[in-house]
N, C-alpha and C positions, 0 to 999 in steps of 0.2 A: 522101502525098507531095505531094501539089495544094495541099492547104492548108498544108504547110510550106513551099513554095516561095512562094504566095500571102502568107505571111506575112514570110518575108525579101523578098518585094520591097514590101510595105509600109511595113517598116522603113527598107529604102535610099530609099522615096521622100521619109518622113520625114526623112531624114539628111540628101538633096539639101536639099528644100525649107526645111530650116533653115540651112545654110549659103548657101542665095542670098540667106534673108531677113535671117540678120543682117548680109548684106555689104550689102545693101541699107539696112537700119538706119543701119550705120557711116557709111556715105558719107552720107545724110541727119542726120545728129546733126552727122559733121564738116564739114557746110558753114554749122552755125548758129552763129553767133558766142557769144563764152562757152566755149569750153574750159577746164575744169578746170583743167588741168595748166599750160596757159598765163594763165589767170590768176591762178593763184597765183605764177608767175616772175613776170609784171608786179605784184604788188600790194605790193613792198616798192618806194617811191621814190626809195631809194637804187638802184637797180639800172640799170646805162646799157644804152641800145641793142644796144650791143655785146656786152653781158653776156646781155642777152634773145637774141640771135641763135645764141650759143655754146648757151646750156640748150636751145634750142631744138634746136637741133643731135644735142647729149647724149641727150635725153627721143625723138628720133626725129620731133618735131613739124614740120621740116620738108620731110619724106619726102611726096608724094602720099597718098592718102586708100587707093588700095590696097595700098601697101607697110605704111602703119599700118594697115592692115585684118589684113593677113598677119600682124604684129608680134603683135597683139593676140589674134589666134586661134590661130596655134601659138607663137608665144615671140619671143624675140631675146637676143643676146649682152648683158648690162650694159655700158657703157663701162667702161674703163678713167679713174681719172678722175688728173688732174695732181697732182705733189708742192701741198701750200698752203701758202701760207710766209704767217704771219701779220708783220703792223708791228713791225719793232722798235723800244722806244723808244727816246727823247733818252735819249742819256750823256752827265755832263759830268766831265773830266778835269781836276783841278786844275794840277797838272803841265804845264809845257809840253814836257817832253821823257820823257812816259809813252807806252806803248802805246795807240792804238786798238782796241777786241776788241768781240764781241759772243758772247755767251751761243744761237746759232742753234738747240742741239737744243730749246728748246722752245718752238721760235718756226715749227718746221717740223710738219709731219703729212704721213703718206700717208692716204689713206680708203682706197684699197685694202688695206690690212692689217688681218686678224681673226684671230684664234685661231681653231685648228679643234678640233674636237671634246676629242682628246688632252690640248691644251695649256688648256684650259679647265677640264677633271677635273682636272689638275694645280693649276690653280690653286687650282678648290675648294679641295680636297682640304688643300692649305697651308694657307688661311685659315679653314678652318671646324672642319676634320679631319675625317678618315673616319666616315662613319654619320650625318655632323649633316644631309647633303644628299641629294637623290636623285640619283644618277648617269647612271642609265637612261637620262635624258632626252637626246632623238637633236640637238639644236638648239644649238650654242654659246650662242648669247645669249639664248636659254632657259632653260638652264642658269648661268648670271650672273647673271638676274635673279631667278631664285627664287634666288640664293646669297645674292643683296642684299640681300635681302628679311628672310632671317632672317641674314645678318651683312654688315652694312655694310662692312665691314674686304674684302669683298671686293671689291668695286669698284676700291679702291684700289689692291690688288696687279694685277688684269685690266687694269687701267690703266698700271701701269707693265710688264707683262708685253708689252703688246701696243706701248708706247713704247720696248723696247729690240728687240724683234721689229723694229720699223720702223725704226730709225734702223740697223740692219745692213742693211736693205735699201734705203737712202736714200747716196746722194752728194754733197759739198757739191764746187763748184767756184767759186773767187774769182774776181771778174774785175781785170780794170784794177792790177793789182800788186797787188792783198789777198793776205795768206795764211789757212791754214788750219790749224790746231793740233785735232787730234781732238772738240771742238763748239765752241770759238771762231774767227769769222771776224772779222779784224781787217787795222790796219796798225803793221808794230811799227815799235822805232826812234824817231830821233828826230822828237816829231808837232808842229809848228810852233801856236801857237795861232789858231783859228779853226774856220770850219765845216767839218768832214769830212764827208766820204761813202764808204760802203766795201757794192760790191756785191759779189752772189755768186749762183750757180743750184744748184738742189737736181735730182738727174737720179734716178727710180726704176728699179727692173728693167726697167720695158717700154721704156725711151727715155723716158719721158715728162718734161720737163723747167716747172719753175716759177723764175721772179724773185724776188730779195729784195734789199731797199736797209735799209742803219741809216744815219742820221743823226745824228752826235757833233760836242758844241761840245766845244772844248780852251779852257779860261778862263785867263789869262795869273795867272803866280804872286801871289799877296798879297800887297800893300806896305803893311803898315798902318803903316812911320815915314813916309808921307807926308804933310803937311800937307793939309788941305783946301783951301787955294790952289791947292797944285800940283798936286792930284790934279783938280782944276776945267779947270786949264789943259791938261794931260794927255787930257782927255777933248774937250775942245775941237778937239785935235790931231788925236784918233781919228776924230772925227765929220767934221773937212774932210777927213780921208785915205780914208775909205773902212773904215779896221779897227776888227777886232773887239777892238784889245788897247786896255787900260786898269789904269790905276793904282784897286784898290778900297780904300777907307777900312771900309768895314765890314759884316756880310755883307746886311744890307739893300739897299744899291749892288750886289752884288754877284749879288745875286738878279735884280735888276733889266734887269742886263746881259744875265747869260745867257739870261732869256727876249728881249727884244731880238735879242739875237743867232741865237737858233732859229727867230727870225718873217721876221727877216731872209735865214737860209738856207734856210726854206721858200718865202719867196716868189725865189728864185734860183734854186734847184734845178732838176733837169730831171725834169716830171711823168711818172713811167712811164706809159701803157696800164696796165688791167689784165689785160689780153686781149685781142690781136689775131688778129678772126675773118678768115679766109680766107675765100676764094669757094668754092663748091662744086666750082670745078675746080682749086682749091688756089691763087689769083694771091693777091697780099697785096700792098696800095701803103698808105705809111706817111708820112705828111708829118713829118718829125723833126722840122726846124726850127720848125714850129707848137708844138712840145710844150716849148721853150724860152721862157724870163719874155722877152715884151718892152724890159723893161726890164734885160736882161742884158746884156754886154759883145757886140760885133757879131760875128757866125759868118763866115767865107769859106769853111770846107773841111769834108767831112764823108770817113772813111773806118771802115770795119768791121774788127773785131778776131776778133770770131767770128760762125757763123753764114753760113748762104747767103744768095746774092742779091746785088745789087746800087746801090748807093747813088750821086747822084747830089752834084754839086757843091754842089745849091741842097738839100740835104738831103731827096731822096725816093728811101725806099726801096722796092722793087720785086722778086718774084721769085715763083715757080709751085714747089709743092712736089708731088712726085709722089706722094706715101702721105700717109697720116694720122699724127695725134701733133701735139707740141706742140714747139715748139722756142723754146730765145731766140737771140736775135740782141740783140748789144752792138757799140759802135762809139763814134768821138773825133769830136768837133767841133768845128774850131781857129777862134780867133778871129782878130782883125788882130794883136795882138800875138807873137803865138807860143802862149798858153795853150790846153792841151786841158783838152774839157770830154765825159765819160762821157754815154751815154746807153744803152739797153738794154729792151727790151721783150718778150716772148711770144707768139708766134705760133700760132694751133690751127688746123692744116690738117686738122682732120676726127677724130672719135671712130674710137678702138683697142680693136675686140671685146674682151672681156675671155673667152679660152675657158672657165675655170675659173667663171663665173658667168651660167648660162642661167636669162631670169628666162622660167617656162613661160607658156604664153600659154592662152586658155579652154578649147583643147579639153581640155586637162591636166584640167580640175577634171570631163571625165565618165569619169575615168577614177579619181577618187575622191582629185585636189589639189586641196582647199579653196582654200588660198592662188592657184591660177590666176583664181579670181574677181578675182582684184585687191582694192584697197584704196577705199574712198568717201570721196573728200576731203569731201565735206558730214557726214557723220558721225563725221569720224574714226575708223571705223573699220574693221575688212576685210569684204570683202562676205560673206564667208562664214558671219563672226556677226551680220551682220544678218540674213541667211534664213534661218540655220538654231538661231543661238540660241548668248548667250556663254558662254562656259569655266568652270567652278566656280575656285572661288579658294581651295582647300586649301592650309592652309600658312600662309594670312597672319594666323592667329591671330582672326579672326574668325569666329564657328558662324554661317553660312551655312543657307539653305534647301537643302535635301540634305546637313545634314553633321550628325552626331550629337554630335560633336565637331571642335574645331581647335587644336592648342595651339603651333603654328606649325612644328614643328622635323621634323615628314611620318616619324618616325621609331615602327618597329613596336617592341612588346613595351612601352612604357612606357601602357598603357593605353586610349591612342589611335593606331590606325594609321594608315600613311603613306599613305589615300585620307579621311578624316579620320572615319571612325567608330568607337563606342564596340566595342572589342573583346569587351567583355561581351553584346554586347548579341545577338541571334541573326539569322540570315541574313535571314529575314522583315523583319525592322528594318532591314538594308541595304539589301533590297532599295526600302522603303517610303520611304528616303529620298534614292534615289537617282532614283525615279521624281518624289517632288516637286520635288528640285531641277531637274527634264532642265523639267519641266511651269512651274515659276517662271521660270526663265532661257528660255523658246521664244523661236524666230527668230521674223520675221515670215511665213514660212511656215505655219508650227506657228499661228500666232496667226488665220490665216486660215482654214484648215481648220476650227480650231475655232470659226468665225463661220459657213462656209460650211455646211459639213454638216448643223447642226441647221435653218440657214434650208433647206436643199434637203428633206431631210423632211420637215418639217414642210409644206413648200408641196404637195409631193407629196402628202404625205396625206390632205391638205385636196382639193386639184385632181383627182388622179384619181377619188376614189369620188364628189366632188360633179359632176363629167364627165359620168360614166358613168350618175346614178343622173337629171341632168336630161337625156342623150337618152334613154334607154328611158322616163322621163313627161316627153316634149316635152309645155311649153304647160301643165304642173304648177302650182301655187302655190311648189312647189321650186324649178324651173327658171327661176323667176321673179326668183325669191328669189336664187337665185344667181348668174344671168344680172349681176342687178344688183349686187350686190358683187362680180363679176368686174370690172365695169365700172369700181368704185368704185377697185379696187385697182390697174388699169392707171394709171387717171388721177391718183391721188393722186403727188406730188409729195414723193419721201421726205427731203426734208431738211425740208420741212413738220412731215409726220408723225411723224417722228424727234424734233421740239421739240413737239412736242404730247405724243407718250408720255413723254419726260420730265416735262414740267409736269404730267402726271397722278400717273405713277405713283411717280416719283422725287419731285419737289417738294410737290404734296401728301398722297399716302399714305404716300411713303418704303416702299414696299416694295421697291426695287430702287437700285442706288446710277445717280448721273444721266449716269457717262462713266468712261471709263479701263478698263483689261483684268482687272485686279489690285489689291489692296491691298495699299499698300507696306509693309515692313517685317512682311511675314505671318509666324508661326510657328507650325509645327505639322507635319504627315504629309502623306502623298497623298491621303487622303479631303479632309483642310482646303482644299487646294491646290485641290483639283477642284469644293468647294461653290463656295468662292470665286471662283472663274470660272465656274461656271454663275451665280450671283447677277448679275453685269456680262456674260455671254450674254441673258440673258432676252431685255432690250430689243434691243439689235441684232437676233437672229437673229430677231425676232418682224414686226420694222419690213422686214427682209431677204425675211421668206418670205413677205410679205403684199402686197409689192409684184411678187413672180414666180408665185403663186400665183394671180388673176386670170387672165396670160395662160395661162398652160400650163389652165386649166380648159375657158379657149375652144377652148383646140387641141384636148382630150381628149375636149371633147364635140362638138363638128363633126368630127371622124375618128368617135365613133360612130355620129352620124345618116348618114355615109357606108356604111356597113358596116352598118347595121341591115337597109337595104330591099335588101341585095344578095341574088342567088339562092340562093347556098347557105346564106344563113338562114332562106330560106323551105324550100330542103329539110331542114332541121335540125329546123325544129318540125315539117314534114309527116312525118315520122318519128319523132314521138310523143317528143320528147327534151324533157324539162321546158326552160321559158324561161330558168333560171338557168342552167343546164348551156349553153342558147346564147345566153345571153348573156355568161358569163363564160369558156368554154372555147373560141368561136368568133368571138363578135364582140371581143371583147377584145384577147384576144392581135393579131386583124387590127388594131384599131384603136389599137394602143400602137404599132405600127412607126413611124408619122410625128412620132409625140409624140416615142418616144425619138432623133430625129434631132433636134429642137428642142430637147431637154432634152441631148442631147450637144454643140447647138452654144453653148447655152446657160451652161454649166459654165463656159470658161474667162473670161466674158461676168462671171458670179457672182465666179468665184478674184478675178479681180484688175478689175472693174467697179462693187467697192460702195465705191468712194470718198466719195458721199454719208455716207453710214452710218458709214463708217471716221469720218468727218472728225466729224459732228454728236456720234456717243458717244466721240469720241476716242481710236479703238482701232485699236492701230499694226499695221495688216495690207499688204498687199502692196498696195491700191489706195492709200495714201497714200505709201507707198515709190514706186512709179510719177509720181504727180504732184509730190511733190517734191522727187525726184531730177531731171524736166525742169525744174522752175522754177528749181532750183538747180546748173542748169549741171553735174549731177552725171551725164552722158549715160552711161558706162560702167554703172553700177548701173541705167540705165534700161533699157540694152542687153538687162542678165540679167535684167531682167525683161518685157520682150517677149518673149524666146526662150521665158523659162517659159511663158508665154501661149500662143504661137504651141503651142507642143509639148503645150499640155496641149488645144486644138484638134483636134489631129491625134489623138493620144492619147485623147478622148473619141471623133472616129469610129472610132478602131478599135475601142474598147468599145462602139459602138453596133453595127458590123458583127456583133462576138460577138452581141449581145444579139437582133437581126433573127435570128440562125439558130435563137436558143434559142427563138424568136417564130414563127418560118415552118420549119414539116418539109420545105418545097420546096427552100428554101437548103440544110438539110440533107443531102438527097438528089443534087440537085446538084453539093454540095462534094464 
């Protein structure tokens, strides 16, 4: 009962002491300039202040370093994110007495709207038909992408499936006298020739509300009985007046015009914002009159048609929104003449949890969510296939390492089945191909271990019996001999050594290949899979073990010249007990306790410290994931692999504590 109690508070110290360290981590990574996630929002040029401050917002990047700390370790809600109304283009109306319209449903999107599991099997199921697809599969778009994969024709129905799903849950509202006819937003009636403008806001289920402007020229009707004098003079007319109408002779003139004309009323127009970000305690001041052409007719009055807040004479708007969301606000701006002039902008007072979309945060993935690791913007891809090793690719018609077969359609009874092996073939044979694909596709976990192990071995093997064997003949030609290639192999310098063993063994003898884990494009079984990577082991774990092998020799034989002159070894031989029996039954065992504390702190020093080694053979293990996930501002994936570290630390002394009891009958007795 001692030692199970002993053993949960072990674990709980464990538990603390990784949650201080990685909070400690976070807040050190998020004070070094270089964020991931904000430097990918700043690295499109197009992208304005305003727009950085909003993602920023969104992604939770402006929250203090503990509230992202919390985000990151247990979760957070998704935002909810705004209707997106794409540009609608120029229309031009020949007519001067046609409707204004625009075509809005596919100029709009929600990104909150997906298929859920149901209505995705549905669609398979339409475009491929029953039995072509795996069903099973727990993931919508999962499920869509292996449908694509082997029938493109699905995309397109998911596609319009999820564009009539959204525009039911989507609202258009005109502003400024537009109407609305079920997806055209326009102005009908009679349309005067010249530049139109016809706004509108798109409102989703949460409130969330988005701006949209089209821009239409109306081209005055074709005169082509007019002369080219008169249509000269005509134009002459146009250009003192101010207007966009004109007599055209032929459609070259004609072209001509109406670009004219659309250069003309985009430099008039009034620039919307694309987004106006609020303060963190929802204020929001808007200079309108600045967002007007200088060279536009002169403003005196401004007043609001929708929307809160309040607007001032000299055009500044102003006002505190108490929750979050997005809201527009539209309004007129009168000139000296009498003319009103529209204007209309988008306000995001603050992201709107989204309840239906919780993205889990790290602790989730030790509870066996892969996907809580998160994603590696430097790799493109999720942290979970980098440590642990990516996904087999059944199905895409490719025979893959681990597939006996693949003839894309994952469908049983036609001689290949739906995990892509030969049905003929016998279990032993699946099994034998399932183990070389897990061994071809390894994370960089998996690829570490098997660098680590054989160098830990191997040094072991070396170090302890040569330890042991130069204290008991201190002052030997052995101990001499060994002493000094202890020495050798502290001091050697393994990025050195590591170009040395190549140029020998790789470059001139060719007995070993000079770098890399694998050889690409391999074909064959488990046996292949596993020469194959002992051939590209050799040299690393050789250059690995021979640089840790030195010290641990020094530890294993100065803990024996400790232990040799002690009393109870001298009562061990005065007791008639042969020298091997007290030298390996008593001084032994004493003298491994302090090594195996060195060699446990040692471990995770090895897991993720042969970066040399990693780098020189060029073998994608956890110590080059570590360093260039920090050079690459890639700090989250650096996170998880500190924590590994830290934990396999902790983890090595508790296997050191087992190992002292197995070592000392006192601990035993004791416990």
């Amino acid at each position: 009962m001692a030692a199970l109690r002993s053993l949960l508070t072990r674990l709980f110290t464990i538990a603390a002491i990784l949650v201080g360290l990685s909070a400690v981590l976070f807040g050190l990574l998020s004070a070094m300039p270089g964020d991931p996630v904000e430097m990918l929002i700043t690295a499109n040029p197009r992208v304005k202040p305003e727009d950085v401050a909003r993602l920023k917002r969104l992604r939770g990047l402006d929250q203090p370093w503990y509230i992202r700390y919390v985000r990151w370790a247990w979760g957070y809600h998704q935002p909810q994110q705004p209707p997106e109304v794409h540009p609608l283009k120029d229309i031009v109306v020949v007519a001067g007495d046609g409707p204004v319209s625009f075509d809005v449903a596919g100029a709009v999107a929600d990104r909150d709207v997906r298929l859920d599991l149901f209505e995705a099997r549905s669609v398979v199921e339409q475009a491929a038909g029953p039995g072509q697809v795996d069903l099973d599969v727990d993931e919508p778009d999962a499920l869509l992408e292996q449908a694509q994969r082997a029938h493109p024709a699905v995309w397109r129905l998911a596609h319009e499936a999820v564009r009539a799903k959204m525009w039911g849950q989507l609202r258009v509202e005109p502003l400024f006298g537009a109407e609305f006819d079920e997806r055209l937003v326009g102005v009908a009636g009679d349309v005067p020739a010249g530049i139109h403008r016809v706004w509108f806001l798109v409102r989703d289920t949460g409130g969330l509300e988005g701006l949209g402007q089209g821009l239409a020229y109306v081209a005055p009707p074709f005169e082509p009985e007019l002369t080219p004098e008169e249509a000269g003079t005509d134009e002459e007319q146009r250009q003192s007046a101010g207007s966009t109408e004109a007599a055209l002779v032929d459609e070259r003139g004609r072209t001509a015009l109406i670009a004219d004309a659309t250069d003309a009323g985009q430099r008039a127009r009034f620039a919307p914002l694309d987004v106006v970000v609020a303060a963190e305690d929802g204020a929001v001041t808007v200079d309108v009159l600045a967002q007007f052409s200088a060279a536009g007719p002169s403003l005196t009055g401004f007043r609001l048609v929708r929307g809160p807040g309040t607007i001032t004479a000299g055009g500044v708007y102003r006002h505190r929104f108490a929750g979050p969301g997005q809201t527009v606000v539209a309004g007129l701006a009168t000139d000296d003449e009498g003319g009103e002039h529209p204007f209309a902008f988008a306000v995001d007072h603050g992201p709107v949890p989204d309840p239906d979309r919780f993205e889990r945060g790290f602790v989730f993935a030790l509870l066996g969510d892969s996907e809580a690791l998160g994603f590696s913007n430097l790799y493109k891809r999720p942290v979970a296939e980098l440590l642990g090793g990516s996904p087999d690719r059944c199905g895409d018609g490719v025979q893959d390492i681990g597939e006996s077969c693949d003839d894309a359609n994952r469908k049983d009874g036609d001689g290949c089945s739906a995990t892509c092996h030969d049905e003929s073939a016998g279990m032993w044979q699946a099994v034998d191909d399932v183990l070389a694909g897990k061994l071809y596709r390894a994370g960089r976990v998996l690829n570490t271990l098997l660098l680590m192990i054989p160098a830990l071995l191997l040094s072991l093997l070396f170090a302890i019996p040569a330890g042991i064997y130069g204290a008991v003949r201190q002052y030997s030609a052995f101990d001499y001999v060994a002493s000094f290639l202890a020495f050798v192999g502290i001091s050697l310098f393994v990025a050195w050594f590591g170009l040395m063993a190549m140029a020998v063994f790789s470059e001139q003898f060719h007995w070993f290949p000079a770098g890399g884990i694998q050889t690409p494009g391999l074909r064959g079984g488990f046996v292949d899979v596993v020469a194959d990577r002992l051939s590209y082991t050799v040299l690393p774990a050789g250059v690995l073990s021979i640089a840790y092998a030195g010290a641990w020799l020094r530890y294993m034989r100065g803990a024996m010249l400790e232990v040799l002159p002690a009393d109870y070894i001298r009562t061990a031989r005065a007791k008639g007990l042969p020298e091997r029996t007290v030298v390996v039954r008593h001084a032994v065992r004493n003298a491994l306790i302090p090594v195996v504390t060195v060699v446990a702190l040692s471990v995770p020093r090895l897991f993720g410290g042969a970066l040399l080694t990693e780098q020189v053979f060029s073998w994608p293990g956890i110590g080059r994931l570590q360093f260039e996930a920090v050079m690459g501002s890639d700090y989250y994936v650096a996170i998880v692999v500190f924590l590994i570290s830290a934990a396999l630390v902790m983890v090595g002394n508790l296997l050191a504590d087992a190992v002292y009891v197995l070592l000392d009958p006192r601990l035993r007795r004791s416990s």
